[in-house]
C-alpha positions in Angstrom: 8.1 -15.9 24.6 11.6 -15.9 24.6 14.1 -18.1 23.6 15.1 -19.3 27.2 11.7 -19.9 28.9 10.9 -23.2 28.7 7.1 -24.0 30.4 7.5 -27.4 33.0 4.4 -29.4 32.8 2.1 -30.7 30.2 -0.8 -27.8 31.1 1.6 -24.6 31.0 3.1 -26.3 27.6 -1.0 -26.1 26.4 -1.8 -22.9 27.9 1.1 -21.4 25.5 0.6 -23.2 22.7 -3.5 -21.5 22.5 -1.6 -18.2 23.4 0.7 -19.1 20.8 -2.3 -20.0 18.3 -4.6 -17.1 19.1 -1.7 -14.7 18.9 -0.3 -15.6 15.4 -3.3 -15.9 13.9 -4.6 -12.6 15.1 -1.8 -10.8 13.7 -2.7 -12.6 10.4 -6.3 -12.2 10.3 -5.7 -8.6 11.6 -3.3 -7.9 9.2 -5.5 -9.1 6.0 -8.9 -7.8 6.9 -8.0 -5.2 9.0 -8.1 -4.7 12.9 -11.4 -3.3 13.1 -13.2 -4.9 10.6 -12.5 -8.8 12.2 -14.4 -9.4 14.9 -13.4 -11.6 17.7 -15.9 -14.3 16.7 -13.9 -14.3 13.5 -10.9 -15.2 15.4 -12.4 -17.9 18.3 -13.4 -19.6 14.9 -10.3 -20.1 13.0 -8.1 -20.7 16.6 -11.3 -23.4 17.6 -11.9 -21.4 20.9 -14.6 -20.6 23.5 -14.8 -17.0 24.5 -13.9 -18.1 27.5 -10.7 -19.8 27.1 -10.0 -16.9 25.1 -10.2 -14.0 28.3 -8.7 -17.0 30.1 -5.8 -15.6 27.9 -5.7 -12.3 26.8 -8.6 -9.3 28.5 -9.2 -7.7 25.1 -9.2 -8.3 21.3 -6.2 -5.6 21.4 -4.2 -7.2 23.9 -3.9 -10.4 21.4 -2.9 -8.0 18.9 -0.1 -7.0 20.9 1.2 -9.6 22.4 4.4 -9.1 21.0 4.8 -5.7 22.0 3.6 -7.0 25.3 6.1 -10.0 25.0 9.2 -7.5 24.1 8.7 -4.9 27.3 8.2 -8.4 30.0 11.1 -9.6 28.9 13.1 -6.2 29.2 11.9 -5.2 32.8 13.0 -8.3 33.4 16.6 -7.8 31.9 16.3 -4.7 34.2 15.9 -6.9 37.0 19.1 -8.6 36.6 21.3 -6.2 35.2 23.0 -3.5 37.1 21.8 -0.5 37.1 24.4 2.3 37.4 26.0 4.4 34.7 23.8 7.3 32.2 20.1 6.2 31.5 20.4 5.9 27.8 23.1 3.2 27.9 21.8 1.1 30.7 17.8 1.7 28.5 20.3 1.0 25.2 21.8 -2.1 26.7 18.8 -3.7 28.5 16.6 -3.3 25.2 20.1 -5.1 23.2 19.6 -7.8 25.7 16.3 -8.4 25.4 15.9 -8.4 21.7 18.7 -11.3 21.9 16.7 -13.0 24.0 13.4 -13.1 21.5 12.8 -16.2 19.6 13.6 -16.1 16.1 9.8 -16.0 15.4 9.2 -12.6 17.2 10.7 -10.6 15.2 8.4 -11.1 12.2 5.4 -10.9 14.5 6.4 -8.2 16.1 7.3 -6.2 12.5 3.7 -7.6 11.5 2.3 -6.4 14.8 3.9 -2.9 14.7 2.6 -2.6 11.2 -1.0 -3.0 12.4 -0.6 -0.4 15.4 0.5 2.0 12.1 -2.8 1.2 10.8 -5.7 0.9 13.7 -6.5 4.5 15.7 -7.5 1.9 18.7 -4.5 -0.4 18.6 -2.4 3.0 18.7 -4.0 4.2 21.6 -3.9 1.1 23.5 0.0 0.5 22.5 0.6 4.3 24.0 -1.2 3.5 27.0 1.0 0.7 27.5 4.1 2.3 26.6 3.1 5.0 29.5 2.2 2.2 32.0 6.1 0.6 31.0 7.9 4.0 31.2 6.6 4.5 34.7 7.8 0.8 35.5 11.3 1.7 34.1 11.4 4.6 36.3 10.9 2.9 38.9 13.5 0.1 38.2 16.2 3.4 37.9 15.3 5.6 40.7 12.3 8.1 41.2 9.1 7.5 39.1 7.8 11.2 39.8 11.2 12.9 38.5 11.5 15.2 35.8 14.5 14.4 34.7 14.3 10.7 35.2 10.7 10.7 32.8 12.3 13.7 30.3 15.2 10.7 30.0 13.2 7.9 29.7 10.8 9.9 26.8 14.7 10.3 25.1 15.2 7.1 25.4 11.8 5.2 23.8 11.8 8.2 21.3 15.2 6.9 20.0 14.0 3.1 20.3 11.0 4.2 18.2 13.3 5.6 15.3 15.3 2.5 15.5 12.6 0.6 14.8 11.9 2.6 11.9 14.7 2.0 10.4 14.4 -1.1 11.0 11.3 -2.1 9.6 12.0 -1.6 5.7 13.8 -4.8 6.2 12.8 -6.2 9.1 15.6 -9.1 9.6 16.3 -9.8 13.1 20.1 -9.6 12.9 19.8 -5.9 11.5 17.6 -4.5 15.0 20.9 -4.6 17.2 22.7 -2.4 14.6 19.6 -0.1 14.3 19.4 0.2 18.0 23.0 0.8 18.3 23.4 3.6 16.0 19.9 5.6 17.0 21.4 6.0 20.4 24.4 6.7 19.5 23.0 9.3 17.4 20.6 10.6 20.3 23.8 10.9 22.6 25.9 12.8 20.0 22.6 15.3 19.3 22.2 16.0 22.9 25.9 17.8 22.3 24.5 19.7 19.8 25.0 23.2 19.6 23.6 26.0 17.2 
């Protein structure tokens, strides 16, 4: 959720505090036994859930593994939304990804370090994350102009490519006040390579 959402009534306030629940503790149980090897029993157990109020929440054991992720790329086609969108890709993809992660509470940034060290880990949680990643790419395009160009998608692969690194530079030392600076200088360094000549 981020940091300027605030639900209205008594039910949405519940509603997201089971999200909340199931999603934290997933990462946690995930992360210490291993994404595979916890079944979602395990989970409806130590959140005190039916099965049901759990796909009232989440369709699949890997979507409350990645909420975060999921969390992260709601709130920037959002900031895509509201932003103008004119200029060269990789600074408005650069600034609406800077906005968003100052948007994040200050609790998603160690669930989503946690969370991107599980997709490392888990051949399903990788596929799934790519799959979404595709399904977001095609959103963006469509935000910026033509889903079906070439030289719209071969932008936007630039572009996540060079969020990717700054995450890994990130993560080492996940602190949330050093992503902005990572983000900054992967696309700055992305921009300067595309000059490159041999």
């Amino acid at each position: 959720m981020t940091s300027t959402e605030q639900p209205r009534t008594l039910r949405e306030r519940k509603k997201i505090r089971t999200r909340d629940a199931l999603a934290q503790t997933a990462v946690a149980l995930f992360g210490e036994r291993g994404f595979e090897d916890t079944p979602l029993d395990v989970l409806l157990a130590e959140v005190e859930v039916s099965r049901r109020t759990f796909f009232r929440n989440f369709r699949s054991k890997e979507d409350v593994a990645l909420t975060a992720v999921h969390e992260l790329w709601s709130a920037a086609l959002i900031v895509l939304d509201e932003t103008g969108r004119s200029g060269p890709v990789a600074t408005i993809f650069r600034d609406a990804m800077l906005e968003t992660i100052g948007r994040m509470d200050p609790e998603w940034f160690g669930r989503f370090a946690a969370t991107l060290a599980l997709i490392e880990r888990s051949p399903s949680l990788t596929a799934h994350s790519l799959r979404h990643c595709a399904e977001v790419q095609t959103e963006v395009a469509r935000r910026l102009g033509d889903p079906d160009g070439l030289e719209l998608r071969l932008l936007l692969e630039f572009c996540v490519a060079t969020w990717r690194c700054a995450l890994d530079e990130w993560l080492p030392t996940p602190a949330a006040e050093e992503l902005p600076g990572c983000v900054r200088r992967t696309f700055a360094t992305m921009e300067s390579s595309l000059r490159l000549e041999i």
